[in-house]
Backbone bond lengths (Angstrom), bond angles and torsions (degrees), N, CA, C in turn:
res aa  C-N    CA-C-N  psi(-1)  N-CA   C-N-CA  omega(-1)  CA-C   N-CA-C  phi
1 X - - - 1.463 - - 1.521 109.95 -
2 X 1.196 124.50 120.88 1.454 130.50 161.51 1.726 108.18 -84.04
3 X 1.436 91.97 139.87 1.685 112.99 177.54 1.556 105.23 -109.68
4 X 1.153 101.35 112.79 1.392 112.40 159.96 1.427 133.59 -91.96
5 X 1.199 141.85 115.24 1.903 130.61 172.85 1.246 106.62 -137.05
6 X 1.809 77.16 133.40 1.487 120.19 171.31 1.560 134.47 -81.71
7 X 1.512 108.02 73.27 1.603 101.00 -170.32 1.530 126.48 -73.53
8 X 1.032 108.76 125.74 1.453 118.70 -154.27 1.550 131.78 -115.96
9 X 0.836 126.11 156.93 1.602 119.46 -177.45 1.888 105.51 -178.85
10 X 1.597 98.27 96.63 2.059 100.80 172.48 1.346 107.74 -112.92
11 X 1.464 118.78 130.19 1.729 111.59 154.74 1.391 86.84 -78.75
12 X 1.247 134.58 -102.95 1.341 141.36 -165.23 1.675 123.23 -20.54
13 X 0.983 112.20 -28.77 1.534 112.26 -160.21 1.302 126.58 87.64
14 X 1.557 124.97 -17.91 1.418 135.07 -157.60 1.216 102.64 -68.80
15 X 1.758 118.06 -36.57 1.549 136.59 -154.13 2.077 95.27 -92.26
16 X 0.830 101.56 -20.18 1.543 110.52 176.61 1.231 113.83 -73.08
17 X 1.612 111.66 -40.33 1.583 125.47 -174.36 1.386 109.34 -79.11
18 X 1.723 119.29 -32.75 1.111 126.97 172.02 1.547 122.45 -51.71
19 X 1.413 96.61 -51.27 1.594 120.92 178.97 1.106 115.27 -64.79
20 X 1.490 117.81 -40.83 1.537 107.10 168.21 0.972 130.24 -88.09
21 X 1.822 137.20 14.21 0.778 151.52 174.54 1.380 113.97 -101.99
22 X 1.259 120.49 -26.58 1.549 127.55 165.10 1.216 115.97 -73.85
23 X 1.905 134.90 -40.51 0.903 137.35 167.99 1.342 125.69 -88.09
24 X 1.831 122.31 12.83 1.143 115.92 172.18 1.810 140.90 -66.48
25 X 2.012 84.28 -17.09 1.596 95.39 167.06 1.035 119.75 -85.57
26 X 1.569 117.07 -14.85 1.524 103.00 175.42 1.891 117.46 -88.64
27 X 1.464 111.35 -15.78 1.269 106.21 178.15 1.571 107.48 -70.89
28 X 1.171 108.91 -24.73 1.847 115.62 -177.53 1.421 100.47 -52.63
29 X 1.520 116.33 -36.82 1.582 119.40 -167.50 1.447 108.47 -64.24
30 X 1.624 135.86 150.20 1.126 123.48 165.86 1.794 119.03 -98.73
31 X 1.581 108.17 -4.90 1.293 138.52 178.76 1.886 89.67 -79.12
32 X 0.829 122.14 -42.12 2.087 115.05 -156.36 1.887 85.88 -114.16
33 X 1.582 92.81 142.06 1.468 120.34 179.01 1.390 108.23 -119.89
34 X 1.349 122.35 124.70 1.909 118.69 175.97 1.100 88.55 -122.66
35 X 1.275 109.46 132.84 1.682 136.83 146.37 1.328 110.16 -105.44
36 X 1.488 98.18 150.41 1.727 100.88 173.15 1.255 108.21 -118.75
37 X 1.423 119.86 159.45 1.379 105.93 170.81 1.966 97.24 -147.12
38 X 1.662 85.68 94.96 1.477 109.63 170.20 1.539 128.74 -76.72
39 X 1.717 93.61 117.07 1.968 108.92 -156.93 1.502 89.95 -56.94
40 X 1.615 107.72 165.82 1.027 123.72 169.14 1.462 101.54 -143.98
41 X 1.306 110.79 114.45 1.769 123.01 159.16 0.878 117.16 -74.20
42 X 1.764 117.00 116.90 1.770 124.77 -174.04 1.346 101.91 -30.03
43 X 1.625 100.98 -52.03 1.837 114.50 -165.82 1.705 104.98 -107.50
44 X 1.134 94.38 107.41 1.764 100.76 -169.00 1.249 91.42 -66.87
45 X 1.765 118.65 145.41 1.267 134.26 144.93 1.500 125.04 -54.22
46 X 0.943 123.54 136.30 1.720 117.16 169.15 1.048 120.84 -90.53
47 X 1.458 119.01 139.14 1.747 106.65 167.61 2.055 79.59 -143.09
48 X 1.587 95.04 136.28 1.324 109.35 23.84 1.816 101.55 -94.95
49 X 1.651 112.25 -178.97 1.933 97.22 171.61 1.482 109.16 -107.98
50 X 1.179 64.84 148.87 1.797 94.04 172.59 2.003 91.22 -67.49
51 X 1.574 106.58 145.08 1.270 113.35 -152.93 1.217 105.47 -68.51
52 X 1.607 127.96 -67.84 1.438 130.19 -169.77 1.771 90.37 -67.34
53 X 0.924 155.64 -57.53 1.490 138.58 -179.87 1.550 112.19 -22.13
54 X 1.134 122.23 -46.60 1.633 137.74 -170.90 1.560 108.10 -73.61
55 X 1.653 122.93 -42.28 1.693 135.05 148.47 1.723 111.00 -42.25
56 X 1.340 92.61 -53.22 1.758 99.97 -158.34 1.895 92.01 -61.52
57 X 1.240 143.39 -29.20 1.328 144.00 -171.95 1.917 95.93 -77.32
58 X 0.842 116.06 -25.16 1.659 115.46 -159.29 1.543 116.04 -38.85
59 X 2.124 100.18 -50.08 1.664 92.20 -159.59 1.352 90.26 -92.67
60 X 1.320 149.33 28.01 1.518 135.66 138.60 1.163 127.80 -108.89
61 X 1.353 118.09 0.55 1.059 115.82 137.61 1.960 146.87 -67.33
62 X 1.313 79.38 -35.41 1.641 96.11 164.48 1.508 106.65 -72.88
63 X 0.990 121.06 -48.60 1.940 121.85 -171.79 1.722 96.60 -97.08
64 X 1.435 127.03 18.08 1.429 116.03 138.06 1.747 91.32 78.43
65 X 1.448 126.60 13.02 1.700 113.80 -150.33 1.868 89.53 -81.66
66 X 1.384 124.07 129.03 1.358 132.21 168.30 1.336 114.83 -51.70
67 X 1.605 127.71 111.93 1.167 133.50 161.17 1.520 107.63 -71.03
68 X 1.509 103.25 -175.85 1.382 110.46 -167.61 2.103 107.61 -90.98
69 X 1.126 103.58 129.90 1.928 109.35 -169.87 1.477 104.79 -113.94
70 X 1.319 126.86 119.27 0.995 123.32 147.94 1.653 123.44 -37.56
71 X 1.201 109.18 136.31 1.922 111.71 179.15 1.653 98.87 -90.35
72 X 1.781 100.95 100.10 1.095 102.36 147.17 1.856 124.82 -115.10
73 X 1.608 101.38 148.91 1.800 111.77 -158.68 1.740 99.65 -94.45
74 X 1.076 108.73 120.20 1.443 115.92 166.10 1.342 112.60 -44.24
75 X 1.582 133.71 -165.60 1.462 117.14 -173.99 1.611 90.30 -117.70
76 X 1.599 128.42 -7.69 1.451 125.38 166.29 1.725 109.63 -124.20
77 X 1.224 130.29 151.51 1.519 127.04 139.89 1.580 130.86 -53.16
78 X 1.341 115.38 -12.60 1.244 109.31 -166.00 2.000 111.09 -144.71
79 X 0.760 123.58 75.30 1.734 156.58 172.54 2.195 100.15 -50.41
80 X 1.234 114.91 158.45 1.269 129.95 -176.96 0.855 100.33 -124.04
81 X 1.800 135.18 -25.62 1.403 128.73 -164.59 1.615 88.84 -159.44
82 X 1.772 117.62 139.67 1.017 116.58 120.43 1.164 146.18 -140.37
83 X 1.654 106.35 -179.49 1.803 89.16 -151.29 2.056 83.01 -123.13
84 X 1.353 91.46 125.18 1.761 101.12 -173.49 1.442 108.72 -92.85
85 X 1.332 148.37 97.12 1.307 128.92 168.48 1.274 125.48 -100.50
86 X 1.352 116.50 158.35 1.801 103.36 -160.03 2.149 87.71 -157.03
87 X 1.477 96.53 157.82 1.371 122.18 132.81 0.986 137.08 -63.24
88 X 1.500 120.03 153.46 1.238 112.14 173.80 1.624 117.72 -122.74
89 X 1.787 121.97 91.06 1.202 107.59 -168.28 1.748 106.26 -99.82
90 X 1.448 113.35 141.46 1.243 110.77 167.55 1.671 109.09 89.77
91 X 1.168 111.78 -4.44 1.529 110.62 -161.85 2.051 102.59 79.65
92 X 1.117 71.64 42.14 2.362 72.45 175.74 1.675 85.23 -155.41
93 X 1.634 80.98 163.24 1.702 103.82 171.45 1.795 87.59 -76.00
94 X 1.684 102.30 152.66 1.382 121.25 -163.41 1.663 106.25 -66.08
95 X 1.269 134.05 137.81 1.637 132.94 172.72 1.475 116.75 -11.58
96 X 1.350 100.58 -52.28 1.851 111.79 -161.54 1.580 101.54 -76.53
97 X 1.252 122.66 -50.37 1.311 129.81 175.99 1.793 112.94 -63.81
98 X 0.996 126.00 -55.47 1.303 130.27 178.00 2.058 107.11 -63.10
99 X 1.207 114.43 -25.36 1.153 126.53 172.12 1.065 121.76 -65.08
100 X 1.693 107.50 -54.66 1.080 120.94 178.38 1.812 126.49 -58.09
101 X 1.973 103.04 -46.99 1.007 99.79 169.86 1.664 128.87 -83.72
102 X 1.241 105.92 42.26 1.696 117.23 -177.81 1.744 85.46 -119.01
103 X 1.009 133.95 3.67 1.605 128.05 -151.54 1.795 101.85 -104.38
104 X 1.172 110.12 159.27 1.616 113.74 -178.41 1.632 108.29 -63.80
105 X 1.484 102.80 -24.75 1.944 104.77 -164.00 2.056 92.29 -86.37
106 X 1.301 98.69 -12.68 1.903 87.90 -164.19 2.035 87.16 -78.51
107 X 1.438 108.11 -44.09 1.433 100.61 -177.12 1.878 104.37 -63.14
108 X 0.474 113.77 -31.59 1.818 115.98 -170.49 1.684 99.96 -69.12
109 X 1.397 126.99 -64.46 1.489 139.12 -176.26 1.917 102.06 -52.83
110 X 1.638 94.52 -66.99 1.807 110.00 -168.75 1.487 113.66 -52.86
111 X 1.219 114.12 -40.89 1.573 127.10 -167.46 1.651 97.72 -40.56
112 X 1.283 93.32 107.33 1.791 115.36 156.55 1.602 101.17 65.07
113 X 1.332 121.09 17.50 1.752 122.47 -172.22 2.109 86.94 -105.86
114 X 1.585 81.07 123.25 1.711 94.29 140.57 1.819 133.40 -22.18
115 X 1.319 148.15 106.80 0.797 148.61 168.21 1.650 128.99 -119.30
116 X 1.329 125.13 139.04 1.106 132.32 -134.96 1.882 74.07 -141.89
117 X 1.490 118.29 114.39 1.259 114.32 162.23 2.055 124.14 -104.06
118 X 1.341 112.38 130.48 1.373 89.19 -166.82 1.559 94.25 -120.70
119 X 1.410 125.46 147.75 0.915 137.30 168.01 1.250 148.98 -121.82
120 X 1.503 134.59 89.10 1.600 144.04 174.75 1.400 113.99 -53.94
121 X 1.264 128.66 94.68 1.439 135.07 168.06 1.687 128.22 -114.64
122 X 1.255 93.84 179.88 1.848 90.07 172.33 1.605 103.23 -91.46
123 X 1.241 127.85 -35.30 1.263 135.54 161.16 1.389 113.83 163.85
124 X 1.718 135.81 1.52 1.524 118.81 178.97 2.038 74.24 -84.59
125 X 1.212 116.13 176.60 1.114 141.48 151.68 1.492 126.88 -179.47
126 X 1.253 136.78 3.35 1.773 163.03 168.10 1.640 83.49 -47.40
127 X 1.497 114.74 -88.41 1.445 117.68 -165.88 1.596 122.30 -30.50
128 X 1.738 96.87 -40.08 1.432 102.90 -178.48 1.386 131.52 -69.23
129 X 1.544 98.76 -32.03 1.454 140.89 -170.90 1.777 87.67 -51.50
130 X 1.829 90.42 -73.90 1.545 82.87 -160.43 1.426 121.39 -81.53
131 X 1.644 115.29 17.73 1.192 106.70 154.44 1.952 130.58 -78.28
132 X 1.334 96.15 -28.26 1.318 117.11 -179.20 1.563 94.98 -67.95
133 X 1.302 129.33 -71.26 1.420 123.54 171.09 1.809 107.48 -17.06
134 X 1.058 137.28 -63.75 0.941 143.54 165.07 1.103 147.22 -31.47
135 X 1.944 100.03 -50.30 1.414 106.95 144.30 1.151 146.54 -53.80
136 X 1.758 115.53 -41.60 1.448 147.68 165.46 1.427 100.66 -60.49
137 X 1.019 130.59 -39.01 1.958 126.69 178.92 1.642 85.88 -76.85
138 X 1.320 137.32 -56.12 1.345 115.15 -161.55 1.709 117.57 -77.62
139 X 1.452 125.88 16.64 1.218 138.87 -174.84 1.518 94.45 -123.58
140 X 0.984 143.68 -12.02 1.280 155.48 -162.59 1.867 105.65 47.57
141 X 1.502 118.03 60.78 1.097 123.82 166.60 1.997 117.74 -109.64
142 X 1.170 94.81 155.33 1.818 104.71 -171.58 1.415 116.54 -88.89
143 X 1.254 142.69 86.92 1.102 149.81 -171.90 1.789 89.72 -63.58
144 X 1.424 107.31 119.84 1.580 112.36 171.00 1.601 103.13 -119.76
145 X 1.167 137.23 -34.15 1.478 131.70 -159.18 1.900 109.40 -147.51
146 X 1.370 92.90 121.80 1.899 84.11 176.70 1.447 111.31 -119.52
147 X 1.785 127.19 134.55 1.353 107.06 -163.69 1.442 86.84 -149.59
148 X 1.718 107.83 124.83 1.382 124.15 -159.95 1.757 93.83 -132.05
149 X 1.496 84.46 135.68 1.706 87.78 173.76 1.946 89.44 -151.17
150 X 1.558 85.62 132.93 1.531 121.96 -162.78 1.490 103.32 -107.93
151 X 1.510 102.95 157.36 1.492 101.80 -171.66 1.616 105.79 -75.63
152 X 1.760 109.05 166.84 1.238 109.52 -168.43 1.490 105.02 -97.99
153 X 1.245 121.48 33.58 2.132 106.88 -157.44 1.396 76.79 -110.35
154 X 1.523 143.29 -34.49 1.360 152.35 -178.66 1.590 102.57 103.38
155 X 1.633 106.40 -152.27 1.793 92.08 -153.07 1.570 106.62 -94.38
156 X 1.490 108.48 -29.24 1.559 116.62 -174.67 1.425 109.84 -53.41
157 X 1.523 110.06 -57.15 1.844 132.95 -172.80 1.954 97.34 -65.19
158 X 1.793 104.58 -29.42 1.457 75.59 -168.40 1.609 116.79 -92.20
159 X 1.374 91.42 15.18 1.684 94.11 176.25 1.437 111.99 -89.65
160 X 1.243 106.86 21.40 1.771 117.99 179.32 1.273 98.88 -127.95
161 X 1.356 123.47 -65.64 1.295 161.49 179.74 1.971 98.12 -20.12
162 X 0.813 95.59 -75.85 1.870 116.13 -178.68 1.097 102.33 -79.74
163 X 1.048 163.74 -57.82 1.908 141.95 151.97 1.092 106.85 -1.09
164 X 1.621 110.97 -84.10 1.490 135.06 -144.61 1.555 109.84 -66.39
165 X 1.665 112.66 -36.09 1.486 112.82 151.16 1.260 122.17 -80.12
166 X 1.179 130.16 -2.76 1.745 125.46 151.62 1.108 124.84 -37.28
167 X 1.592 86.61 -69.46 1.642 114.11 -166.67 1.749 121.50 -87.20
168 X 1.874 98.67 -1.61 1.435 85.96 -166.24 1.556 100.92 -134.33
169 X 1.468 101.56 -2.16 1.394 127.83 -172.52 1.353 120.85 37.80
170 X 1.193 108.14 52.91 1.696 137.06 176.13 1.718 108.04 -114.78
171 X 1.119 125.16 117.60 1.478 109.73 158.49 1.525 125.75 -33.82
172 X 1.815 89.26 -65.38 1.572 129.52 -179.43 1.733 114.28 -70.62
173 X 1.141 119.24 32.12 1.838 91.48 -161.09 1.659 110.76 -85.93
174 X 1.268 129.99 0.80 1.312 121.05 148.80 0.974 131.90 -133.92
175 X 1.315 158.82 155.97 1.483 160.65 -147.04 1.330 131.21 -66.82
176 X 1.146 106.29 -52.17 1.464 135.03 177.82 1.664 118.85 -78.23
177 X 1.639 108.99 -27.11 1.551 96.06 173.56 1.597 107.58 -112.47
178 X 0.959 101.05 126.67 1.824 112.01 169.10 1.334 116.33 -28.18
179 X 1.425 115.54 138.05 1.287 127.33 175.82 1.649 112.97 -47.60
180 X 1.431 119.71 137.89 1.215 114.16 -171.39 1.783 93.13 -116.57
181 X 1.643 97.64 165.13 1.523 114.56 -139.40 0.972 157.89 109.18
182 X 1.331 148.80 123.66 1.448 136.28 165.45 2.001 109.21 -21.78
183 X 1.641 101.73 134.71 1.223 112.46 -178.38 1.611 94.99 -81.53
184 X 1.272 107.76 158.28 1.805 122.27 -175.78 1.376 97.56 -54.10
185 X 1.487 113.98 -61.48 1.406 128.07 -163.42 1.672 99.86 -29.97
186 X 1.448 84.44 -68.31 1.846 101.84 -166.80 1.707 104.61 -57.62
187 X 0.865 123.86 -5.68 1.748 102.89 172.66 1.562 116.10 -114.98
188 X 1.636 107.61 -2.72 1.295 127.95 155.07 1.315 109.33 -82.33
189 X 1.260 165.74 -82.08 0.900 160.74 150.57 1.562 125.27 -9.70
190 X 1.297 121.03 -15.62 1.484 152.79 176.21 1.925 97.04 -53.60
191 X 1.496 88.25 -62.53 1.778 104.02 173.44 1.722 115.81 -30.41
192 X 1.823 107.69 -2.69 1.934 87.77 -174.08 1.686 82.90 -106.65
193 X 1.252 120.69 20.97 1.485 108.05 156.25 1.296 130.26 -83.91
194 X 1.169 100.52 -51.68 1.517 114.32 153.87 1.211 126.37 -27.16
195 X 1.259 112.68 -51.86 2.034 127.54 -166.54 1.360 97.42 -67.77
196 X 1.527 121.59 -47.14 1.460 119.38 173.14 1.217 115.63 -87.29
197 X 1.419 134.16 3.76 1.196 131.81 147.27 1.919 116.36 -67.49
198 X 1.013 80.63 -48.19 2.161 93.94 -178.14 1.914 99.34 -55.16
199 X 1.416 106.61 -47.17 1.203 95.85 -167.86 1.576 127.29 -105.83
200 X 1.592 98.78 2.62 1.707 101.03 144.46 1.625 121.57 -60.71
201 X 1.418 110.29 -56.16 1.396 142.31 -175.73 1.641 98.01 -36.29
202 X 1.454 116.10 -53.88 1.621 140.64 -151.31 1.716 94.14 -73.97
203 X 1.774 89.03 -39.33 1.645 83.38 -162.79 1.364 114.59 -103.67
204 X 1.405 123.79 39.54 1.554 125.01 -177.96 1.866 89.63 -120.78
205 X 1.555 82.36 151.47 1.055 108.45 -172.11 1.905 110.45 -69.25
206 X 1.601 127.82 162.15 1.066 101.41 179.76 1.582 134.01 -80.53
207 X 0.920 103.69 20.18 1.922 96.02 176.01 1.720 90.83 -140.90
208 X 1.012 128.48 16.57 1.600 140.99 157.99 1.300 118.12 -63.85
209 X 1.516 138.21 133.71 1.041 128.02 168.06 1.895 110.84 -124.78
210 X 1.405 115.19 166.27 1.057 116.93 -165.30 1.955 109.15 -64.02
211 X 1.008 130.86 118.16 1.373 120.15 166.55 1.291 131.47 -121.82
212 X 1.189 127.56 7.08 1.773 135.65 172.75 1.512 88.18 -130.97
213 X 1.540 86.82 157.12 1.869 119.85 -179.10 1.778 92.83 -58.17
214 X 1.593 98.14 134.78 1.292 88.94 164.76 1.517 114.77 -140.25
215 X 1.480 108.18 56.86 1.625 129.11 -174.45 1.159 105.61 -140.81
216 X 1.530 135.21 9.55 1.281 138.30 -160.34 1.865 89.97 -79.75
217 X 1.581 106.87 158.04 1.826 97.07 -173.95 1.515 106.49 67.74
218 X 1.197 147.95 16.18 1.044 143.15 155.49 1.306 132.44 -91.08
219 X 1.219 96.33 -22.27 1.580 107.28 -167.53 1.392 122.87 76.59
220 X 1.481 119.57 27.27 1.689 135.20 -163.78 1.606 89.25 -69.21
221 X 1.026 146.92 -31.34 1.690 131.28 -178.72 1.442 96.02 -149.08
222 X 1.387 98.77 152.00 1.663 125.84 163.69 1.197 105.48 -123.03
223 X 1.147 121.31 140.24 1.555 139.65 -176.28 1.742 104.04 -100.84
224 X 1.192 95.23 132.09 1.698 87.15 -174.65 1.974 94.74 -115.87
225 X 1.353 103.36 99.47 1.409 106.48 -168.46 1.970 110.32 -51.92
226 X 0.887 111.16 -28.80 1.789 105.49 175.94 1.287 114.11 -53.02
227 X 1.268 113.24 -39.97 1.562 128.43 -178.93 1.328 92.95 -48.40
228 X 1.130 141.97 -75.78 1.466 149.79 -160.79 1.446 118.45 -25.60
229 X 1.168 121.27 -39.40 1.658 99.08 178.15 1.700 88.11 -131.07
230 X 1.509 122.93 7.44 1.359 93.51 140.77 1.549 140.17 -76.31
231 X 1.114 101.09 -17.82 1.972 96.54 -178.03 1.283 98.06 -84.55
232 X 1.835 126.95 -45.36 1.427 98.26 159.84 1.179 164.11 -76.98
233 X 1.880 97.46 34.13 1.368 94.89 173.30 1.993 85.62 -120.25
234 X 1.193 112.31 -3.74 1.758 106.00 170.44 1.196 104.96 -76.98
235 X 1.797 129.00 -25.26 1.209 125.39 -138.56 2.274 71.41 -93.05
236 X 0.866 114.75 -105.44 1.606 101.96 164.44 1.248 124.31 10.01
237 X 1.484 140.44 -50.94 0.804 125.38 159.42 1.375 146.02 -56.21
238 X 1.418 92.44 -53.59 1.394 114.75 159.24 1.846 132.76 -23.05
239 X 1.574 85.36 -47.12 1.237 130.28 -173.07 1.720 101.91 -59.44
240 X 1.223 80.99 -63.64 1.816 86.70 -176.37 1.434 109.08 -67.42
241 X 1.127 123.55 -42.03 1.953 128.82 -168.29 1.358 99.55 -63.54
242 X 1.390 123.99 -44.70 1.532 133.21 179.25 1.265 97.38 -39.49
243 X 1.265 119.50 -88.70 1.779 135.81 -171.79 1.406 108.35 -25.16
244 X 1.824 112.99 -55.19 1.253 125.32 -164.95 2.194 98.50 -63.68
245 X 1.451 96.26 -49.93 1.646 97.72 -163.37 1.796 105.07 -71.91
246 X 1.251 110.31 -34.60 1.666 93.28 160.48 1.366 122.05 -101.11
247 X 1.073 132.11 32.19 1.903 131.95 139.20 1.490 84.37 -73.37
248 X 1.306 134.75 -65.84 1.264 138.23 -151.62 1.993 113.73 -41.01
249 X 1.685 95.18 -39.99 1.547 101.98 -170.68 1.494 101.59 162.01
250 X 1.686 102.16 164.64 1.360 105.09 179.83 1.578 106.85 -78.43
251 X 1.641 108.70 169.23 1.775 95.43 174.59 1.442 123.07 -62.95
252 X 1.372 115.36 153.53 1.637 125.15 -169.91 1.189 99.21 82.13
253 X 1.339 165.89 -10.75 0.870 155.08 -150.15 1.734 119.60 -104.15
254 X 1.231 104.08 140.01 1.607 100.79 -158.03 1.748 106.74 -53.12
255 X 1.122 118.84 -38.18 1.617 122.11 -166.32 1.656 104.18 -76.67
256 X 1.426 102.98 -36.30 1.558 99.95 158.33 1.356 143.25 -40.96
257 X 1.369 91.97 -62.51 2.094 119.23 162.73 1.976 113.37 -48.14
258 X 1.320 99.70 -38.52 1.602 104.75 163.74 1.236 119.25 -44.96
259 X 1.634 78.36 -72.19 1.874 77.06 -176.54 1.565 132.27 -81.25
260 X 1.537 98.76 5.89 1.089 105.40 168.02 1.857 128.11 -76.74
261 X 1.247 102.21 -15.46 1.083 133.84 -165.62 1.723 110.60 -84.31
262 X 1.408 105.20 -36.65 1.364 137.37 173.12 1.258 106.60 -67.20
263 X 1.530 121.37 -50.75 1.812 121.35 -153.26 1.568 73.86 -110.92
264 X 1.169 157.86 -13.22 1.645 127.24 166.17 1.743 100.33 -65.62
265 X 1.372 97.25 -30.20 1.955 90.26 -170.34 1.470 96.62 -71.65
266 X 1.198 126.75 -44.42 1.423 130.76 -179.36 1.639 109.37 -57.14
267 X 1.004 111.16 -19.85 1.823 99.23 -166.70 1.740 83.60 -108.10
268 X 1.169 135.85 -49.32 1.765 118.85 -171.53 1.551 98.29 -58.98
269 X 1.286 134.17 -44.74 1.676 137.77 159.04 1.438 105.58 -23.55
270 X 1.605 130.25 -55.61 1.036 122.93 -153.09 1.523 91.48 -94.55
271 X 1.387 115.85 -66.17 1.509 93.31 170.45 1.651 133.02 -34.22
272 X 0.915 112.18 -51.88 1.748 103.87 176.55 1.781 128.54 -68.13
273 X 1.751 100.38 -11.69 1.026 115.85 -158.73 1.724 99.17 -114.29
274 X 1.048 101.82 -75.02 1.872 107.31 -157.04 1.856 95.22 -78.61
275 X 1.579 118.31 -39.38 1.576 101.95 -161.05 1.914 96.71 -85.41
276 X 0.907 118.42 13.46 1.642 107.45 156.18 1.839 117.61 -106.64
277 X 1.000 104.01 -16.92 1.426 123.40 159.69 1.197 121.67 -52.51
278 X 1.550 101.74 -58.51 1.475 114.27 179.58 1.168 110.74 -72.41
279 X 1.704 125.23 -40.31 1.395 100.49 -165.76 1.712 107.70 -96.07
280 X 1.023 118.35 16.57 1.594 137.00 148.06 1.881 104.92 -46.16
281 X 1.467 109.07 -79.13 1.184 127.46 -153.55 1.805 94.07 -66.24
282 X 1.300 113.62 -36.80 1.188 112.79 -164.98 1.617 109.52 -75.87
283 X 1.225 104.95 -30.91 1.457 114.85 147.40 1.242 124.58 -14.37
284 X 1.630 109.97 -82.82 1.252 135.57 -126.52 1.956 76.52 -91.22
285 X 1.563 121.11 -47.70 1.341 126.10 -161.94 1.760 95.05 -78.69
286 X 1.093 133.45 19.11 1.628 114.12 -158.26 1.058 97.36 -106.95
287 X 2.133 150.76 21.88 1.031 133.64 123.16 1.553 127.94 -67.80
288 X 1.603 101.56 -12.58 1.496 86.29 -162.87 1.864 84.35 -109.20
289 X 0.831 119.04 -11.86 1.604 101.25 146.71 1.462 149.48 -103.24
290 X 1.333 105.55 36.30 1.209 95.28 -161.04 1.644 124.19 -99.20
291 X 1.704 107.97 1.63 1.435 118.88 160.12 1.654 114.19 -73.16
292 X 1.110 102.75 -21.02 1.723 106.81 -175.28 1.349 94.68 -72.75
293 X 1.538 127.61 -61.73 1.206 140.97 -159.96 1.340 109.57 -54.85
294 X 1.537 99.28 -49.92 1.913 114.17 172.55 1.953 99.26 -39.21
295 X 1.080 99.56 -46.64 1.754 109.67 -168.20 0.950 114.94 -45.44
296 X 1.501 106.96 -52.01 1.475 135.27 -157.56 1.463 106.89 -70.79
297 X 1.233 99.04 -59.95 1.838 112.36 175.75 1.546 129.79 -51.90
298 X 1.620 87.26 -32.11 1.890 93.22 175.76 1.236 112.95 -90.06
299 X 1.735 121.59 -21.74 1.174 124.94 -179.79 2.021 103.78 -74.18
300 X 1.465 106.88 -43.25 1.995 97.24 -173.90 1.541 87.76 -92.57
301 X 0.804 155.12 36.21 1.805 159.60 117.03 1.583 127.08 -54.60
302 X 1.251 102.10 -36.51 1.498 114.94 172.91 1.531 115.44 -79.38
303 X 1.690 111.70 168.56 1.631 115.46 -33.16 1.125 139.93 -49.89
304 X 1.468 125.27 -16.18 1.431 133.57 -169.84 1.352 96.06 -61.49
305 X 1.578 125.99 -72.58 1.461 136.94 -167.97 1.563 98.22 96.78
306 X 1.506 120.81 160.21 1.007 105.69 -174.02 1.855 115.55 -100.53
């Protein structure tokens, strides 16, 4: 019998649908076992959020700082595969997940096990990527397969798109901008990960464990090259506002909400202002970079590749 677990964490549900759609060929198996083991935040998040609540999370989310997790126990200690799925808030893996894997149970479960990271986003996810890499090296776990599915409204619509279901917890809540989210298709279709998950799994020997990508030819990620030196100049930013909003105060806290108030005006500024700017210039420079870029793309593509 192979053991599979699914560590997990959805406000929405979308990331749930994902997950069970990737692991639906292997529950069909009577040889492969999935357990999940769904995070629990002492202090549940709300969605949809109330607006400055969603600010007030920012500078620990960016600096990764571990909130408080309920201890929940998988149904074994010892797994063949796991498959990590996460959000992506802030340009970071989501509070609960990044929390989680800073925790005594992520070193105890991860240690030296196969991991398969999957990701539901609006579409930056690189920044997050290689923070999670990070985490998984500091648990001493093997990142083998990464499989990201991005919303379908694209990037302009989803800078409306994903707010408006934040804050209003509607996909749909006004007329004119496209439903935000992963399209149905794509998390139905998700299921041919699985099939080559079931039949790596099937075909290792018994005291063998999984160690090369085995989703490559799938199409498990697309790299959306614009992204590329936009998150690293958000990922920097970010960086700095963090520092500034907790000198300021702990979260909820009135001196917090100030300046929170300040860096929302600062970040719709930068959106309306610098990321059409940029992807102007990047334009105009994208023959004389475009072997670097090639680099770039195959390098946050891996291992899957796209």
């Amino acid at each position: 019998m192979r053991k599979v677990l699914v560590i997990h964490y959805s406000q929405t549900g979308q990331l749930t649908q994902i997950a069970n759609s990737i692991v639906a060929p292997l529950r069909a198996n009577d040889d492969i076992q999935v357990d999940y083991l769904n995070l629990k935040p002492s202090k549940p998040y709300p969605f949809p959020w109330p607006f400055l609540t969603f600010f007030h999370i920012f500078p620990e989310c960016v600096k990764m700082t571990p909130q408080p997790m309920e201890l929940v126990e998988p149904a074994h200690d010892d797994y063949d595969l796991i498959i990590l799925t996460y959000q992506v808030w802030f340009l970071s893996p989501s509070l609960p997940i990044s929390s989680f894997m800073q925790s005594e149970q992520a070193v105890k479960l991860l240690n030296n096990k196969p991991v398969i990271t999957v990701i539901g986003c609006r579409g930056m996810w690189l920044s997050a990527q290689e923070k999670m890499k990070q985490l998984l090296s500091d648990v001493n776990a093997k990142l083998i397969d990464n499989v990201v599915l991005s919303d379908e409204c694209g990037t302009g619509f989803s800078f409306l798109a994903t707010p408006l279901w934040m804050f209003s917890g509607k996909k749909k809540s006004v007329s004119w901008v496209p439903a935000a989210g992963v399209a149905e298709h794509e998390i139905t279709a998700a299921s041919r990960f699985g099939v080559a998950i079931r039949k790596a799994l099937l075909a290792l020997e018994p005291k063998q464990i999984l160690e090369q990508p085995v989703l490559k030819g799938l199409g498990a990620v697309k790299v959306n090259e614009k992204f590329i030196a936009s998150e690293r100049v958000g990922q920097h930013s970010f960086r700095i506002w963090s520092k500034i909003l907790t000198t300021l105060g702990p979260m909820h806290s009135t001196r917090r909400s100030c300046g929170l108030l300040i860096y929302v005006l600062f970040l719709l500024t930068l959106i309306i202002t610098v990321v059409p700017i940029t992807a102007i210039i990047k334009k105009l420079i994208a023959p004389l970079t475009r072997k670097r870029i090639a680099k770039q793309k195959a390098y946050f593509a891996e291992p899957s590749g796209e």
